[in-house]
C-alpha positions in Angstrom: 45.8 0.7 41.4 42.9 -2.2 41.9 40.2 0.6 41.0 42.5 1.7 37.6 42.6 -2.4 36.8 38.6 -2.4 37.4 37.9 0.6 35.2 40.2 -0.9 32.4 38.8 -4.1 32.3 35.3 -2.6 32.2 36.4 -0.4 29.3 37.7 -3.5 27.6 34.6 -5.0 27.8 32.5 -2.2 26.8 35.3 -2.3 23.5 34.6 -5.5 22.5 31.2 -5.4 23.2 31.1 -2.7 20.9 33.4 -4.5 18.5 31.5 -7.5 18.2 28.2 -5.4 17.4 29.7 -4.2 14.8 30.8 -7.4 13.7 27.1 -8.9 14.1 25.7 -6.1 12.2 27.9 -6.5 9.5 27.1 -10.4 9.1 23.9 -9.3 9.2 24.2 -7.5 6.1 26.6 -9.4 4.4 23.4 -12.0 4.4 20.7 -10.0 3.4 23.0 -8.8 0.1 23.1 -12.1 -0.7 19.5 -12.8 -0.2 18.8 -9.7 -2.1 21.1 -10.8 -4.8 19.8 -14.6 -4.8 16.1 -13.4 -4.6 16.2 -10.5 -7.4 13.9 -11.9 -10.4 12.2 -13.7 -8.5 8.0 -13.4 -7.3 8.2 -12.2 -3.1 7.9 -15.0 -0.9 6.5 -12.9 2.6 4.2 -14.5 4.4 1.8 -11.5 5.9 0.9 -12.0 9.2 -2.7 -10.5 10.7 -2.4 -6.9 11.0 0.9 -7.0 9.6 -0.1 -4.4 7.0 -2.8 -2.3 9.4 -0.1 0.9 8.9 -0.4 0.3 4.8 -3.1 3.0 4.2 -1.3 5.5 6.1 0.7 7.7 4.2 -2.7 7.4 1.1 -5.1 8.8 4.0 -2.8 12.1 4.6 -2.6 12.4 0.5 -5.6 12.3 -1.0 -6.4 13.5 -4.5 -9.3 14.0 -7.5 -9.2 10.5 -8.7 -7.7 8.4 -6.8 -8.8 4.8 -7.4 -11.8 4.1 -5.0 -13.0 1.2 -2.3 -15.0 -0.7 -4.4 -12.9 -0.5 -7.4 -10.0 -1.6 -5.4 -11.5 -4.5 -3.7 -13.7 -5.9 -7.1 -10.2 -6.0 -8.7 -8.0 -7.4 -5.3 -5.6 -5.0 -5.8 -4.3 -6.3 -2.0 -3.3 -9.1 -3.7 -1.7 -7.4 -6.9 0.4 -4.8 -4.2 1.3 -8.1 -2.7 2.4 -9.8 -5.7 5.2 -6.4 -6.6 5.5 -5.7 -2.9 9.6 -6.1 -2.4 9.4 -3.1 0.3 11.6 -3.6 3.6 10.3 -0.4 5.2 7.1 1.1 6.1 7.7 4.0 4.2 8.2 2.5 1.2 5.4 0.1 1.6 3.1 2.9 2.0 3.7 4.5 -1.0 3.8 2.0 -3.1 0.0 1.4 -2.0 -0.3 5.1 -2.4 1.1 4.8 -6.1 -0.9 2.2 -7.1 -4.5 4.2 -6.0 -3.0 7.1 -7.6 -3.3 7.2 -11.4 -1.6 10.2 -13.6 -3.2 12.0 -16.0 -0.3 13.4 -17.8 2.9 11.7 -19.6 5.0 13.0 -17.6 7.3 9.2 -16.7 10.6 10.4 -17.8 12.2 10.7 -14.2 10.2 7.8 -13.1 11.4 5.6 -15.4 15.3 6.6 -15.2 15.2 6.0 -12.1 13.5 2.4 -12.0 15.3 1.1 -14.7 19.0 2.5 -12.8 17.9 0.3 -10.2 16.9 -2.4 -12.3 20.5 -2.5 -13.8 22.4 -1.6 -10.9 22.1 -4.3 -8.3 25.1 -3.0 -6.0 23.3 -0.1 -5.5 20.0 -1.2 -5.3 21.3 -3.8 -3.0 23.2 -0.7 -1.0 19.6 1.2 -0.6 17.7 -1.7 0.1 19.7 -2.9 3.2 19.3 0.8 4.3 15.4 0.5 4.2 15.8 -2.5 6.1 17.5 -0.7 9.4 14.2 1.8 8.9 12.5 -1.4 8.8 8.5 -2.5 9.0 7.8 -3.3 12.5 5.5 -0.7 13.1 1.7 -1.6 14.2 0.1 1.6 12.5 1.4 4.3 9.9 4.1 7.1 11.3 1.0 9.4 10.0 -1.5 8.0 12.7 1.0 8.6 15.2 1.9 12.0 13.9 -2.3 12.6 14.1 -1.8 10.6 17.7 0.7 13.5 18.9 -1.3 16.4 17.2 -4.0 15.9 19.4 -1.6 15.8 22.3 -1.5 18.8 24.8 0.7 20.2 28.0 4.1 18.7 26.5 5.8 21.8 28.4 9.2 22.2 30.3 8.0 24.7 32.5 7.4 22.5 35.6 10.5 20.4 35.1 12.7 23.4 34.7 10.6 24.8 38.0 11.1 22.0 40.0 14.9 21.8 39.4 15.4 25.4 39.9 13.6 24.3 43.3 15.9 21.7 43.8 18.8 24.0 43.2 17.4 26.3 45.6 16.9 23.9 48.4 21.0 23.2 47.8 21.6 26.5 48.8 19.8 26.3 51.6 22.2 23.9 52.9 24.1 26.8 53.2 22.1 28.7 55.2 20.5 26.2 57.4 21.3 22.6 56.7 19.0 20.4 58.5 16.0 22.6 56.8 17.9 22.9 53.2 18.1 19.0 53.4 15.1 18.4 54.1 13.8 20.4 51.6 15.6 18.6 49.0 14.5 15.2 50.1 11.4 16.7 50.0 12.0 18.3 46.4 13.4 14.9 45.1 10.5 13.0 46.4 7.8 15.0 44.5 9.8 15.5 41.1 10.6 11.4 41.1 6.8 11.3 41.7 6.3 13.5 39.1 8.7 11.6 36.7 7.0 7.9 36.9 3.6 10.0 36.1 4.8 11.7 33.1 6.9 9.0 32.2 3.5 7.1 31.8 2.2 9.5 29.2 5.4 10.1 26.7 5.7 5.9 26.4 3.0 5.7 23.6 4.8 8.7 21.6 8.3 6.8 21.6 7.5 4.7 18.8 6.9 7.8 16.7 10.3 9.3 17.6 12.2 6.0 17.3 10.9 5.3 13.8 11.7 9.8 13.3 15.0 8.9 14.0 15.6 6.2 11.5 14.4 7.9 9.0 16.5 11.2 9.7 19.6 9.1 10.3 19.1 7.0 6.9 19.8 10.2 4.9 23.2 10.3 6.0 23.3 7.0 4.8 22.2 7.8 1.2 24.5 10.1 1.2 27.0 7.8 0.8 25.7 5.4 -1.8 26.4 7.4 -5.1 23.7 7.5 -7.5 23.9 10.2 -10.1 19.5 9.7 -11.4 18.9 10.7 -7.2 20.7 13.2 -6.5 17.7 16.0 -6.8 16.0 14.1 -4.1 18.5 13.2 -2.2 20.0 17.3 -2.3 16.3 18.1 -1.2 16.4 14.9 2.1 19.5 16.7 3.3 18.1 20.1 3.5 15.4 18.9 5.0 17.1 16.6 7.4 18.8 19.9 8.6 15.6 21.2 9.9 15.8 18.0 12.8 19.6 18.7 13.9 18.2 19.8 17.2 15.7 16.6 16.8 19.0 14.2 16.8 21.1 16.3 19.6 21.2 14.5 22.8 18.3 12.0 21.6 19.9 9.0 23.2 18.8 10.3 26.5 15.7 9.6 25.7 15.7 6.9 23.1 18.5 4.6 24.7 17.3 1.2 25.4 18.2 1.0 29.0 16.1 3.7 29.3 14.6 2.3 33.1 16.0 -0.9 32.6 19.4 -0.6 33.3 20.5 -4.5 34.1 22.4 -3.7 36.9 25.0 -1.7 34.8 26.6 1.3 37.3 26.8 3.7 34.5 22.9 2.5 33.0 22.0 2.8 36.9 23.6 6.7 38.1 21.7 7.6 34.6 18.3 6.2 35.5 19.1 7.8 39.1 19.9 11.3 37.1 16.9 11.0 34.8 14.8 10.4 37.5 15.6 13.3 39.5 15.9 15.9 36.8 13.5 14.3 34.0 16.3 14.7 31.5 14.5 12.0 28.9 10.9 14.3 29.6 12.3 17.4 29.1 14.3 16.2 25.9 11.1 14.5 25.0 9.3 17.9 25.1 11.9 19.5 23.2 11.8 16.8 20.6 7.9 17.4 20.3 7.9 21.0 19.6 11.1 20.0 16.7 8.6 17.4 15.0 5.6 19.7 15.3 7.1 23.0 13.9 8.9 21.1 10.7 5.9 18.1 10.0 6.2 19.4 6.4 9.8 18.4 6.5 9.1 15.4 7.4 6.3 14.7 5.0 9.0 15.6 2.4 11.6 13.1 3.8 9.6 10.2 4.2 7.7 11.3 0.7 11.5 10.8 -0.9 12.2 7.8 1.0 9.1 5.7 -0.1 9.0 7.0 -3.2 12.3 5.6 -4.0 11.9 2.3 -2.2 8.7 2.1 -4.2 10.7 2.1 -7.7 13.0 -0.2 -6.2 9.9 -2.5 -6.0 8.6 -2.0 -9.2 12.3 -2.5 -10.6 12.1 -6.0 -9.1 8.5 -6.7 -10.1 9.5 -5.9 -13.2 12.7 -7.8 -13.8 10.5 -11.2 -12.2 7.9 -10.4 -15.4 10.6 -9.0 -17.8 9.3 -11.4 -20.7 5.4 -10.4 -19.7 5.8 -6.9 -19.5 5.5 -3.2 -21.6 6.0 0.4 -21.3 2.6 1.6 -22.2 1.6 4.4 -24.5 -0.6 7.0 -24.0 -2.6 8.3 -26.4 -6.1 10.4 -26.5 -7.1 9.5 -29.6 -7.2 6.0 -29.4 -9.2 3.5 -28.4 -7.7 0.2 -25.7 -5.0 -1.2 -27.6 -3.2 -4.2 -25.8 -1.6 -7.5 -27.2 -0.8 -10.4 -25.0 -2.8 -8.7 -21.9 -2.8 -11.1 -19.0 -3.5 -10.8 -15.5 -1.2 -10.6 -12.5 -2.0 -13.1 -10.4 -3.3 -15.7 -12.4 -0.5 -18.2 -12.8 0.0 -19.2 -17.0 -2.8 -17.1 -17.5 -3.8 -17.3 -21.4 -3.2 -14.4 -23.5 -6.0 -12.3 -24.7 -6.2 -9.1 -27.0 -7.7 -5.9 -26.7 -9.0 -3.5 -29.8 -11.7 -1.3 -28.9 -12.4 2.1 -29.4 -16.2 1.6 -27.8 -17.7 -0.2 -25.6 -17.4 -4.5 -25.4 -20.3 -6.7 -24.1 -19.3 -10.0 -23.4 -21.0 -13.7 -23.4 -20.3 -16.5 -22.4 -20.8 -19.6 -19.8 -20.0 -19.8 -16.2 -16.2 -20.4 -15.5 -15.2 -19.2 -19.4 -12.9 -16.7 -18.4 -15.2 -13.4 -18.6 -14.7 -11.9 -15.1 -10.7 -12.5 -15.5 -10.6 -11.2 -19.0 -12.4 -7.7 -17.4 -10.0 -7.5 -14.6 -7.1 -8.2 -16.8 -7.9 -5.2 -18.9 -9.1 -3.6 -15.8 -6.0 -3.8 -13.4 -3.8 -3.1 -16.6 -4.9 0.0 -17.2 -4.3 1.4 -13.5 -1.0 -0.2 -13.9 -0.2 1.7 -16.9 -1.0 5.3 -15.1 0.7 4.0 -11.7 3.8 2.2 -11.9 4.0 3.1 -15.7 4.1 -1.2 -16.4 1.7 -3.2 -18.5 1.4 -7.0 -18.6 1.6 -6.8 -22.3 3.5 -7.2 -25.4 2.4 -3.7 -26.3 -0.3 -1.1 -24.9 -1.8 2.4 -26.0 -4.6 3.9 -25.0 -5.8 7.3 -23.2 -5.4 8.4 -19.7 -8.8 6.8 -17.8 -10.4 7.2 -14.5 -10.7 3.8 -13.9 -13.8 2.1 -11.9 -15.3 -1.4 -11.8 -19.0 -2.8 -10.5 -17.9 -6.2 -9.9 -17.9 -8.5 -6.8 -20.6 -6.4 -4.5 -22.1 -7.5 -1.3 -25.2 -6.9 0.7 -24.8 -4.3 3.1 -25.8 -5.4 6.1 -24.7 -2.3 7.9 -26.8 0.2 5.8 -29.5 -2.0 5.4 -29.1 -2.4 1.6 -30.0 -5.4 -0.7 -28.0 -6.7 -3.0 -29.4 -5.0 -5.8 -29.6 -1.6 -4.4 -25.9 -1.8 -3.9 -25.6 -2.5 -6.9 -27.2 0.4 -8.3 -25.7 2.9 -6.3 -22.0 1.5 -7.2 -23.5 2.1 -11.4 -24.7 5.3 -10.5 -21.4 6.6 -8.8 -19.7 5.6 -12.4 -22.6 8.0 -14.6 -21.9 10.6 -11.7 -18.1 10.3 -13.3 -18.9 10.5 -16.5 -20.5 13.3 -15.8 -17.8 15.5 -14.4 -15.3 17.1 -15.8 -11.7 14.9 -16.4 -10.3 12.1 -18.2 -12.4 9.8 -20.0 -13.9 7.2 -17.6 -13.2 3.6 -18.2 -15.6 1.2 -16.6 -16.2 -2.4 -15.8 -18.9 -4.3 -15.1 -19.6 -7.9 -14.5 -23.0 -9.5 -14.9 -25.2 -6.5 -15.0 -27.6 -5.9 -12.4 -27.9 -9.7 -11.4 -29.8 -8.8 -8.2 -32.9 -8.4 -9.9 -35.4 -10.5 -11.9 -34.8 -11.0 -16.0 -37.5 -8.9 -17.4 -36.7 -6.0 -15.6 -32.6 -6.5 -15.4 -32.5 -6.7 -19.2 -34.6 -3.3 -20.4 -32.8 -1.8 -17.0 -29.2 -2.9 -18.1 -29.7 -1.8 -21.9 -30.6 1.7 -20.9 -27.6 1.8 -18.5 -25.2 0.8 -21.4 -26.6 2.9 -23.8 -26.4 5.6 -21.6 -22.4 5.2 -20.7 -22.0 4.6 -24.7 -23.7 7.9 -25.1 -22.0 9.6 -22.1 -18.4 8.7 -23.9 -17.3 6.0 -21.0 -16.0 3.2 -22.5 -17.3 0.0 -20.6 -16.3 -3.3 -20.8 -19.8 -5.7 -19.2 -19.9 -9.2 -19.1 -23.8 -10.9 -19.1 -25.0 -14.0 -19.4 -28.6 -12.4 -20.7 -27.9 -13.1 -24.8 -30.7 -10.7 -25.3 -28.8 -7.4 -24.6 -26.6 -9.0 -27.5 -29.2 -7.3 -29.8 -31.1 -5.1 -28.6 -26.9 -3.2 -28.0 -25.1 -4.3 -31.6 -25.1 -0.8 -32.6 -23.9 0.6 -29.5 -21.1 -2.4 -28.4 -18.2 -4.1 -29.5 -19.4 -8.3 -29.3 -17.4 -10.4 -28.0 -17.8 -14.2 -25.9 -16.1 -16.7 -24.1 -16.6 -20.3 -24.8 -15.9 -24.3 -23.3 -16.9 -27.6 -24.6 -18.6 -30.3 -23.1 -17.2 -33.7 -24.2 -18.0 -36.6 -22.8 -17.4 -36.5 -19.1 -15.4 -32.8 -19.2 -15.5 -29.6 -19.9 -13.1 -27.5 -21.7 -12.0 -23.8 -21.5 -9.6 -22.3 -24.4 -9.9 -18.8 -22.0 -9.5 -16.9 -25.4 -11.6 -14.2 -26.3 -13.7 -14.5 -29.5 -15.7 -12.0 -31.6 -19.4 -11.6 -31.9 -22.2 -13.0 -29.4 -21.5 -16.2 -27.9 -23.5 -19.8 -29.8 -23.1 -22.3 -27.2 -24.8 -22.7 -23.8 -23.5 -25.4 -21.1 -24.7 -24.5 -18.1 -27.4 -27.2 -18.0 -24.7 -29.5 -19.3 -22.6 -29.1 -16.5 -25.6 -30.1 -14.7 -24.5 -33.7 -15.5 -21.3 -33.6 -15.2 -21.6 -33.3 -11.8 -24.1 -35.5 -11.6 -27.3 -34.6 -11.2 -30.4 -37.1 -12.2 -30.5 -37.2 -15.3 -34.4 -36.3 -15.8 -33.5 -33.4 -14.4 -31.0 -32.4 -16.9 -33.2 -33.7 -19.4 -36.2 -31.9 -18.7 -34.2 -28.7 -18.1 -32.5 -29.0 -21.2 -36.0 -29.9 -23.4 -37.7 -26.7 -21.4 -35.1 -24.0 -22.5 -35.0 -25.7 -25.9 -39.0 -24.9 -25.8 -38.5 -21.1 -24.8 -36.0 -20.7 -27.7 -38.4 -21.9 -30.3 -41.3 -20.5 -28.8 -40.6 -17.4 -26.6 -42.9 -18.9 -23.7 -42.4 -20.9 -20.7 -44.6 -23.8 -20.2 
């Protein structure tokens, strides 16, 4: 009767354990709705930590394709800090691919799905709300991508059950032994158990590293089940094709908490957590369900690819829905059209805070002027990061945009390379020529920028260098936006350039900037002005200032 009130009382515990779980996990989401709710409309607000986001170029490594946006073009226009800035993702998988959208342009108008399903969530916050607490049991807190670790367990070898189901068939033989002659048949099984717990802590050992992968498996698997219930009519082609797939893992998910439980060897003193360790131990129930497991993931990886393809695909669009609803004054649809030129009004940037307006009207190239500080360099990657925008998450920080499909690249904020053993200017010349090796293949027309050309070498040589590499993208059909401060190529390129310049004012003790872009060649220089205003002597300002007035008049340096 004592050992029926004992067993109760430990059931009654295990109950309301499990009843206040529940109850935990349902204030837990009861919190982040409201969060979500509170938040929508509103910039992110994550702090990244270091290597935080080391997984991020995971799922863009195992997809590449022609014309994906490359290194340099990326870091010139810190598009890390513009996936930052619409980054509202609460899983890995979603944050992956929305890194994997943004270096992946389209080349064809083909938005129609895309956009009916961004704008649903958008306008639906219940549901949104519903599918974003799921992505948040997938969750982020995983060190590299699910793709490394899938590479990690490709390269694995000898995950067989042959030895385990050996050594318990051993076992079971030295049982019947016991039979026969017990002291020996005993023996033997001590001796059995001895080795095979051996055995266990060894292989134990090797399977730890490959747990992550098959925890993060199973959350993925298990959250289509929980799509399932969260009606929305624009998904359900994706959502039909994440269940057939998931089928493919029903083995996968049969019997995984023997291996997956978290009093897996750390029982706490529990009786039932202790006879399992004790069981697990002496038959290597986790290992052989772990080897099981492996061959499942191996022989349906395209599956998976598919399911976690679905997954961050829609969480991406959830993001973009909420980047766009925290711009929805600042923001377009572009248009795509091959016959025009760039067409944007009210372009700004995306991480400039009150950035000034500035349009765009070009069916050829633009040169720009202007002084240090004016606003060139953020004008070019304004126009620059717009235009990926348009072909990625189909949103422009515009009133209105139309231009053609571009592969998009940028010569813009290069570096020595120290590890090559390259110069400035040789890097420099090598990142031009990949953009005339682009133009000259087949594809979309190539859309370049290019900010203060060749400035790693001296003026008489930049200047006839830099106006035969302009006229040659004007003649290869790239349209290039370049800022330079060398007025000269104003000239000697009229014919072949749009003009345009950036301007400030030196009154008094200050300088102004209007940021506004301006036709023709810029009329004003300031850089010796600026000189003073930061207080430099003043016959040095002077005699700057009456030297470059000389060379102006005369054409000579004295």
């Amino acid at each position: 009767m004592e050992a029926i009130i004992l067993l109760g009382f430990l059931l009654g515990i295990c109950v309301l354990a499990y009843i206040l779980g529940l109850r935990d996990q349902a204030v837990i989401q009861k919190a982040l709705d409201g969060k979500l709710k509170k938040d929508f409309g509103q910039a992110p607000n994550r702090v990244y930590k270091e290597d935080e986001l080391d997984h991020l170029n995971g799922y863009y490594r195992s997809h590449q394709k022609e014309n994906q946006i490359d290194d340099i073009t990326w870091n010139d226009l810190n598009m890390d800090g513009v996936f930052a800035r619409m980054n509202y993702c609460l899983s890995a998988s979603g944050e992956e691919y929305l890194y994997y959208l943004l270096r992946t342009p389209e080349f064809k108008d083909e938005f129609d799905s895309y956009e009916e399903q961004v704008e649903y969530f958008r306008t639906h916050g219940e549901e949104r709300r519903k599918y974003q607490i799921i992505f948040a049991k997938i969750g982020r807190r995983i060190r590299y991508s699910i793709y490394d670790y899938l590479d990690y367990l490709n390269k694995a070898e000898g995950f067989s059950n042959k030895m385990h189901f050996f050594m318990i068939g051993l076992m079971i033989v030295s049982l019947l032994l016991c039979f026969i002659n017990f002291t020996f048949g005993f023996l033997t099984f001590i001796a059995v158990m001895l080795i095979n717990m051996a055995l266990y802590f060894r292989t134990k050992n090797d399977i730890e590293p490959y747990l992550v992968t098959y925890s993060y498996i199973l959350k993925v698997i298990y959250s289509v089940r929980m799509f399932e219930k969260v009606k929305v009519p624009v998904l359900e082609k994706e959502l039909n094709s994440m269940q057939e797939a998931a089928k493919k893992f029903n083995s996968f998910l049969r019997g995984s908490s023997i291996l997956m439980s978290p009093t897996r060897g750390n029982s706490g003193g529990n009786p039932a957590d202790l006879l399992m360790d004790y069981l697990r131990m002496a038959l290597h129930l986790d290992i052989i369900k772990f080897n099981q497991m492996y061959k499942e993931v191996m022989a349906n990886k395209p599956y998976l690819d598919e399911i976690i393809t679905a997954i961050g695909r829609i969480e991406a669009e959830i993001s973009v829905a909420c980047y766009r609803e925290s711009v929805k004054d600042s923001f377009c649809i572009p248009q795509f059209d091959n016959k025009a030129g760039y067409e944007a009004k009210a372009l700004i940037h995306p991480l400039v805070v009150n950035c000034v307006e500035n349009d765009v009207n070009t069916k050829r190239g633009v040169l720009i002027t202007g002084s240090n500080a004016s606003g060139k360099s953020t004008y070019l990657k304004s126009c620059a990061i717009n235009a990926i925008l348009a072909q990625t998450i189909h949103t422009v920080l515009a009133s209105s945009y139309k231009a053609p499909f571009f592969r998009t690249f940028s010569s813009m904020a290069l570096k020595d390379d120290i590890f090559e053993g390259d110069s400035y200017y040789i890097v420099e010349i090598k990142s031009i020529k990949r953009i005339l090796d682009a133009a000259g293949n087949e594809g979309a027309k190539v859309l370049c920028f290019v900010d203060e050309v060749l400035r790693g070498t001296n003026t008489v040589e930049r200047i006839a260098a830099s106006t035969e590499i302009l006229k040659s993208f004007a003649g290869s059909d790239v349209l290039c936006f370049a800022a330079t401060h060398d007025i000269e190529l104003t000239a000697l390129l009229a014919d072949k350039f749009d003009l345009a310049h950036f301007e400030g004012h030196v009154t008094g003790n200050d300088v102004h900037f209007d940021y506004l872009i301006k036709e023709g060649p810029a009329t004003n220089r300031n850089a010796i002005s600026l000189l003073g205003l930061l207080g430099y002597d003043e016959n040095i300002v002077d005699n700057a200032q009456a030297l470059a007035d000389k060379f102006l008049t005369t054409g000579h340096w004295e």
